[in-house]
N, C-alpha and C positions, 0 to 999 in steps of 0.2 A: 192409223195413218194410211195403210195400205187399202183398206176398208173408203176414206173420204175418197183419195186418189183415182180409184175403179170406181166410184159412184160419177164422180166429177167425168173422168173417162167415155161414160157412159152417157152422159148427158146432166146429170142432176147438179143441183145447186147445194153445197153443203155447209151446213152449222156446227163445226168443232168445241166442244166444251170441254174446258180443262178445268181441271180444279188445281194441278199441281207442275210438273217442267213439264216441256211439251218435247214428248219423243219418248221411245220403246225403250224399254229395262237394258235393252244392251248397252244402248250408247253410254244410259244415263248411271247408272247401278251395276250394270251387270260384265258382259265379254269389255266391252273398251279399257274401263275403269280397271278393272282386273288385269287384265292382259299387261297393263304399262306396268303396274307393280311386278308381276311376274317375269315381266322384262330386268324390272330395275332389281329382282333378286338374283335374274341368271349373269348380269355384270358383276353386283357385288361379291357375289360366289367367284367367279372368274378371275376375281382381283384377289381373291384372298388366297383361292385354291387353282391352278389352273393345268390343262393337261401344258402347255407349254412350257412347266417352269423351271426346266431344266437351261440354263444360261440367261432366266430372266426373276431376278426377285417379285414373288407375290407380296403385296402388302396388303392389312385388312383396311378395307374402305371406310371413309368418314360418313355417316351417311345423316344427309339430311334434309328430314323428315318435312318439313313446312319445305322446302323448294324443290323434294319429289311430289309435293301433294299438289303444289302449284303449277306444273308439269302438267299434269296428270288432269286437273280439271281445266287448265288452257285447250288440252287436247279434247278434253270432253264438250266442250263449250263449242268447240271448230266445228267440228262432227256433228252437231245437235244443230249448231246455223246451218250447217251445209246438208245436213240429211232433213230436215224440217221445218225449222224455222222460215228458212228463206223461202222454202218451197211453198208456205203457206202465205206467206206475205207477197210470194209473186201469183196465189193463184184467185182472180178474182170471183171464182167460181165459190172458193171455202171461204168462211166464215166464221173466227174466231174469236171463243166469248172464254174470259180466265172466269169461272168461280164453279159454286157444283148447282148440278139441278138435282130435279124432284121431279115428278111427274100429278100434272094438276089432273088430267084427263088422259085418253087415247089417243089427241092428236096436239097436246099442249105441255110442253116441259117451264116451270117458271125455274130461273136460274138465279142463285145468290150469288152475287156476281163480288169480282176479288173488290172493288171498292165501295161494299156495301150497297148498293143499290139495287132493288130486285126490277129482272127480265123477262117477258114472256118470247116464248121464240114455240110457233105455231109451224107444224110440221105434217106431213102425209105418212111419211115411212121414218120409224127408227131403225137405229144399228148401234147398241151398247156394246164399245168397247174398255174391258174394267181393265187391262194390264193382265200383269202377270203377277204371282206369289210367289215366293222361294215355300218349299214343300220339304221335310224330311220324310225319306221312306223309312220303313219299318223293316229294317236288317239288324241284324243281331249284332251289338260291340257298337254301332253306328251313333249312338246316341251319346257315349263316351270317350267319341270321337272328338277332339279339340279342333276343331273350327270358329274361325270369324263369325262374328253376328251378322246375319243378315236379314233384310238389307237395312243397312247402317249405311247412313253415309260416308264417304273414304273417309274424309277427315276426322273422324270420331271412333276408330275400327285401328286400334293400338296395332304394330309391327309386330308381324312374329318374332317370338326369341333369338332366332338363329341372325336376326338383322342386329341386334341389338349390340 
């Protein structure tokens, strides 16, 4: 995104090819998505346990799970029109095609495009941007470290215990 944005900036016309949501691992996957959960554990902790609870009863929190998740991708949905979406639909300059390509030649990408019908989209200069991977590093104990699967999508990536 940052990549079409500085092209278009520059002068160029650009062709966006998506194969999947459109927008960077944070909003969609990664910091946004996380953060609200991390959010919604440092309340339910504070309700259960809190430094205040001297003159006020803590009780353990209801918690529920299909209208934190629905929270959570409302907010990610916002962020994703407001960080990208709108930006490309207001930019006449980009050009956006949903499916994946291939490259036919050097200056020719054909694209299988999301409702089956294939595209050619004839080009001067590329700029492959793949995303990002989640990556385990190689520290000792870390592998037998219990963590979330990633990247899973939230709604498929079970509560930890301690919510439970």
């Amino acid at each position: 995104m940052a990549a079409a944005l500085k092209s278009v900036e520059r002068g160029a016309r650009v062709t966006l090819i998506e194969q999947g949501t459109i927008g960077g691992t944070c909003v969609n996957i990664g910091c946004v998505p996380s953060k609200i959960m991390i959010r919604a554990a440092h309340v339910a902790h504070h309700r259960r346990e809190s430094p205040f609870d001297d003159g006020i009863t803590a009780t353990a929190p209801t918690i529920d799970r299909g209208r934190l998740l629905a929270r959570q991708q409302g907010r990610v949905e916002e962020l994703r029109h407001g960080k990208y979406e709108s930006i490309l639909e207001g930019n006449p300059a980009i050009t956006v095609i949903r499916g994946r390509a291939r490259f036919r030649d050097a200056q020719t990408l054909i694209v299988d495009q999301d409702d089956g019908r294939e595209r050619e989209v004839v080009f001067d200069r590329a700029f492959i941007g793949t995303g990002a991977r989640p990556a385990i590093p190689p520290l000792p104990g870390l592998a037998d470290t219990p963590t979330g699967p990633r990247p899973t999508p939230w709604p498929a990536t079970p509560f930890p215990s301690a919510w439970r």
